[in-house]
C-alpha positions as CSV (number, residue, x, y, z in Angstrom):
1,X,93.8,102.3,97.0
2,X,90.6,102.4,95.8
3,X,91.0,104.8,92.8
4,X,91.9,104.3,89.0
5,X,96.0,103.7,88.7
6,X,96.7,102.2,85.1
7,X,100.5,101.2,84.6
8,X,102.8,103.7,84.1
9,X,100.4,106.7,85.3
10,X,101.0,109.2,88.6
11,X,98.2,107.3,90.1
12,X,99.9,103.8,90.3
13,X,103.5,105.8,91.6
14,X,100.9,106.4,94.1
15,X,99.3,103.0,95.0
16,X,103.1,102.1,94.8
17,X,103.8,104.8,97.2
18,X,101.1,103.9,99.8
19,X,101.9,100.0,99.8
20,X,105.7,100.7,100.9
21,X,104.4,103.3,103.1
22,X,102.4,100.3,105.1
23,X,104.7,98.1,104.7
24,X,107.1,101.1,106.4
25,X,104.3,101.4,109.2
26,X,105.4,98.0,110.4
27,X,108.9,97.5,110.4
28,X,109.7,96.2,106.7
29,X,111.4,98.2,104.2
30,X,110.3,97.8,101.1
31,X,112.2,98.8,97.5
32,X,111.0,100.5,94.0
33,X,112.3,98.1,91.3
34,X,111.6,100.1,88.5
35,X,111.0,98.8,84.7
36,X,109.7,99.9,81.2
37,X,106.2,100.0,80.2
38,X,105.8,100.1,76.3
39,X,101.9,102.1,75.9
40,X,100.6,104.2,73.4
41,X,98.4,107.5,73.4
42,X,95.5,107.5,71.1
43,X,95.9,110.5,69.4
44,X,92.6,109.6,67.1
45,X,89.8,107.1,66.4
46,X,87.1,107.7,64.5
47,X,84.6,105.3,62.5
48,X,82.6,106.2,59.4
49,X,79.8,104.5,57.3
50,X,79.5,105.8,53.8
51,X,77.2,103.4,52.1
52,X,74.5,103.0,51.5
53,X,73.7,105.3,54.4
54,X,75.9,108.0,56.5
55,X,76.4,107.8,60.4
56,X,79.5,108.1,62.7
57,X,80.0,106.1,65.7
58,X,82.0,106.9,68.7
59,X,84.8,104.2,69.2
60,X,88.0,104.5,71.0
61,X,91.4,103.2,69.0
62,X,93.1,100.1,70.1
63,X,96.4,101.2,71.7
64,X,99.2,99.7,69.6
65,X,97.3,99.1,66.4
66,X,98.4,100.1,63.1
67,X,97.8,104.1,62.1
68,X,95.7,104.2,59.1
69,X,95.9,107.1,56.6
70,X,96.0,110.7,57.8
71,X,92.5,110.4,55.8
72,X,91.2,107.3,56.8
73,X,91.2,103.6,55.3
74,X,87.9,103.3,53.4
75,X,86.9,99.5,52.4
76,X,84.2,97.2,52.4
77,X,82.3,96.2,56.0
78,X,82.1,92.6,57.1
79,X,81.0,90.8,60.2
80,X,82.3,87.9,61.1
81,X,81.1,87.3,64.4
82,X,83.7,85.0,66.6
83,X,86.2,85.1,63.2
84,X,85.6,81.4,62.5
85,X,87.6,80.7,58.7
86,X,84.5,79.7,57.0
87,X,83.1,83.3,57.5
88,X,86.6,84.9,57.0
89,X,86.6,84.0,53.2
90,X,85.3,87.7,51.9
91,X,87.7,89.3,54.5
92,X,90.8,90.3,52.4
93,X,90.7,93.9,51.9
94,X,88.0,94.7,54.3
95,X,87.2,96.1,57.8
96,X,85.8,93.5,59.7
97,X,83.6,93.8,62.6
98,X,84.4,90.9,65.2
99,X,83.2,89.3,68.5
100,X,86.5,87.8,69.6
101,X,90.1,88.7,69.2
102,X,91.5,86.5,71.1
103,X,94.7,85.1,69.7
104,X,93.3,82.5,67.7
105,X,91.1,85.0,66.3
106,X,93.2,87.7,65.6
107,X,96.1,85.4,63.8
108,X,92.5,84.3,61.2
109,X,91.9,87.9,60.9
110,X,95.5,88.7,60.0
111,X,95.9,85.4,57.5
112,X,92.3,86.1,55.5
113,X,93.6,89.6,55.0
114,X,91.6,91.6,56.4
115,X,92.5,95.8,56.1
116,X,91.0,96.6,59.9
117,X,89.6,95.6,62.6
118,X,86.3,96.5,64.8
119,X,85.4,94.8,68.3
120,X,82.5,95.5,70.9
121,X,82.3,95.7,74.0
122,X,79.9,96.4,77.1
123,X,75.7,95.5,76.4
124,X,73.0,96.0,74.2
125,X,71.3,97.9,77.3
126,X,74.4,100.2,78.5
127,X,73.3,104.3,78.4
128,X,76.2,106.0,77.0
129,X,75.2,108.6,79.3
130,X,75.9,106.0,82.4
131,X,78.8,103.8,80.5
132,X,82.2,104.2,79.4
133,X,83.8,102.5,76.0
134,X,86.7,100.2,77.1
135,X,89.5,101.3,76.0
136,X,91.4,98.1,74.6
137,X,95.0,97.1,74.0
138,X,96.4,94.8,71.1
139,X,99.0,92.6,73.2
140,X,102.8,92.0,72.0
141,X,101.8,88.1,72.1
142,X,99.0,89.3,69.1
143,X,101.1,92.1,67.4
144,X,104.8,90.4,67.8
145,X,103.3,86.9,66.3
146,X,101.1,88.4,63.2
147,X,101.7,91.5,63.2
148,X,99.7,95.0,63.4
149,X,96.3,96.1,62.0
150,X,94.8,99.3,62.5
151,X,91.7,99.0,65.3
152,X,88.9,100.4,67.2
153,X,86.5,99.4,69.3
154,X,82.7,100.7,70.1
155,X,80.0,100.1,72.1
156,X,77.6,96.5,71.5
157,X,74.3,98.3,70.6
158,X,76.4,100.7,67.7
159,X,78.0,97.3,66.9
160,X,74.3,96.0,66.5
161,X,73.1,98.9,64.8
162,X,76.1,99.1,62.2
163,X,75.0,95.3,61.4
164,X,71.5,95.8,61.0
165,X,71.6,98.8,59.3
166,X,73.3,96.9,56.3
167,X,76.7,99.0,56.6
168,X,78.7,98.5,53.2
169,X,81.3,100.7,53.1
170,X,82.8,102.4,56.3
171,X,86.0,104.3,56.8
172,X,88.3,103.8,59.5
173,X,90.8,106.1,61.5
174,X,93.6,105.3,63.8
175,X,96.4,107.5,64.8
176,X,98.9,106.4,67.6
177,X,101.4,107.8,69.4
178,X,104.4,105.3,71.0
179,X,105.4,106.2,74.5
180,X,107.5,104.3,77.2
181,X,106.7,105.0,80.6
182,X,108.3,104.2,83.8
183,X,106.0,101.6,86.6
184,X,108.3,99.7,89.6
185,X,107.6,96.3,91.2
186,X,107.1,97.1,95.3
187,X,109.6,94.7,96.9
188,X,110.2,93.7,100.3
189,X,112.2,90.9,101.7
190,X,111.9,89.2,105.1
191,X,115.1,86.6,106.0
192,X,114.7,83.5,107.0
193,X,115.4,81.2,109.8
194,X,115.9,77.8,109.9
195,X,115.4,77.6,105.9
196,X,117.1,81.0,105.4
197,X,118.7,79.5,102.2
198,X,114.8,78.9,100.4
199,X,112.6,81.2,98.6
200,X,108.6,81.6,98.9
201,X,107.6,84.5,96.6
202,X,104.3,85.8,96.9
203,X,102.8,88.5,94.9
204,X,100.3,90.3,93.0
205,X,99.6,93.4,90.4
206,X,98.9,96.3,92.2
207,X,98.0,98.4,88.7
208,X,94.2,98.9,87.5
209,X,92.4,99.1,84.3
210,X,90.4,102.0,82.7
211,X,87.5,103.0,84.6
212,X,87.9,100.7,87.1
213,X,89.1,101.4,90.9
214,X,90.3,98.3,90.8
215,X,89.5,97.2,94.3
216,X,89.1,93.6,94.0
217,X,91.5,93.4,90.9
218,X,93.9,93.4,92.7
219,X,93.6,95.6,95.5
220,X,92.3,92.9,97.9
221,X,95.1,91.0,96.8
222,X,97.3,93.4,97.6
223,X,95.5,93.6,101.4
224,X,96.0,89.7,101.6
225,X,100.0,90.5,101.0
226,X,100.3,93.1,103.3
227,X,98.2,91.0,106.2
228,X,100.6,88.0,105.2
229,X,104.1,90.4,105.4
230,X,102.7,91.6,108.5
231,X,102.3,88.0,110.3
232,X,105.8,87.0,108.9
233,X,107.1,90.3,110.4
């Protein structure tokens, strides 16, 4: 399992496929319980400083952030490192640049007013050549609670750069797509004996994140579940 599966993709039908294949190998029938995955395609991201200097930085768009413009949402540049309300003041009406957006964060971004949102990830020291740029994710717990702002997110030393450079004015471009796909829960149930009328549930996400193979999260975990069905077996 040791390959990139994110939810709802061909490659996590096929995770899915392999763990109720081993399950299969000894004796246990296992079953596809199959749900909706709300996502969103990216369709295009794109950050622009246009004052007091020019530059574009690469940066990939939040899935399930607000679309901006066909042309962009041009405004003032702040950063307001960890988003504490003391720094937020200036925000309304600009495109802040953040360290956390966590939900504490994000709900002071969205009550100072803010018109967009920039995060960072990765390090200072990361080669672009040798790196990839997270893709990211606003949450229904951030969205459904405060609602939506259009956002992107780059790389730390672009983040550093945009900073120290003295970026004023920037322009920011988000354009999303809303899909549903399908992903499925792998169940398998062993009965019982002498407490056949309890439940012990064990389980674990078999899915992975961007650019990650996802072996220890949670494909170990998924090894640990197998070995256990296979003793109980």
């Amino acid at each position: 399992m040791a390959f990139e599966r994110v939810s709802g993709t061909g490659e996590e039908r096929r995770a899915a496929e392999i763990l109720r294949g081993e399950a299969a190998s000894f004796g246990v029938s296992a079953e596809f319980d199959p749900f909706s995955v709300e996502d969103t395609d990216v369709l295009r991201a794109e950050l622009e400083v246009l004052s007091p200097f020019h530059k574009k930085y690469e940066v990939t768009g939040f899935k399930r952030s607000a679309d901006t413009p066909d042309e962009g949402l041009t405004a003032g540049f702040l950063y307001v490192e960890d988003a504490a309300e003391a720094l937020l003041r200036d925000a309304r009406g600009r495109i802040v640049l953040t360290n956390d957006i966590r939900r504490n964060a994000y709900e002071r971004i969205v009550k100072a007013g803010a018109a967009g949102v920039i995060t960072w990830s990765g390090d200072f020291s990361d080669d672009p050549a040798h790196s990839d740029l997270n893709i990211c994710k606003l949450r229904p717990m951030l969205t459904d609670a405060f609602g939506f702002l259009p956002a992107v997110n780059m790389r730390a030393a672009d983040a550093i750069d945009l900073v120290r450079s003295g970026a004023e004015i920037v322009r920011l471009t988000v354009k999303n797509r809303n899909v549903t796909r399908e992903s499925r829960n792998v169940v398998c149930t062993i009965p019982g004996t002498d407490r056949a009328d309890e439940e012990i549930l064990l389980g674990g996400h078999y899915d992975s994140v961007y650019f990650s193979t996802g072996v220890y999260d949670n494909a170990a975990g998924c090894v640990v579940l197998m070995e256990l069905m296979r003793y109980f077996k």
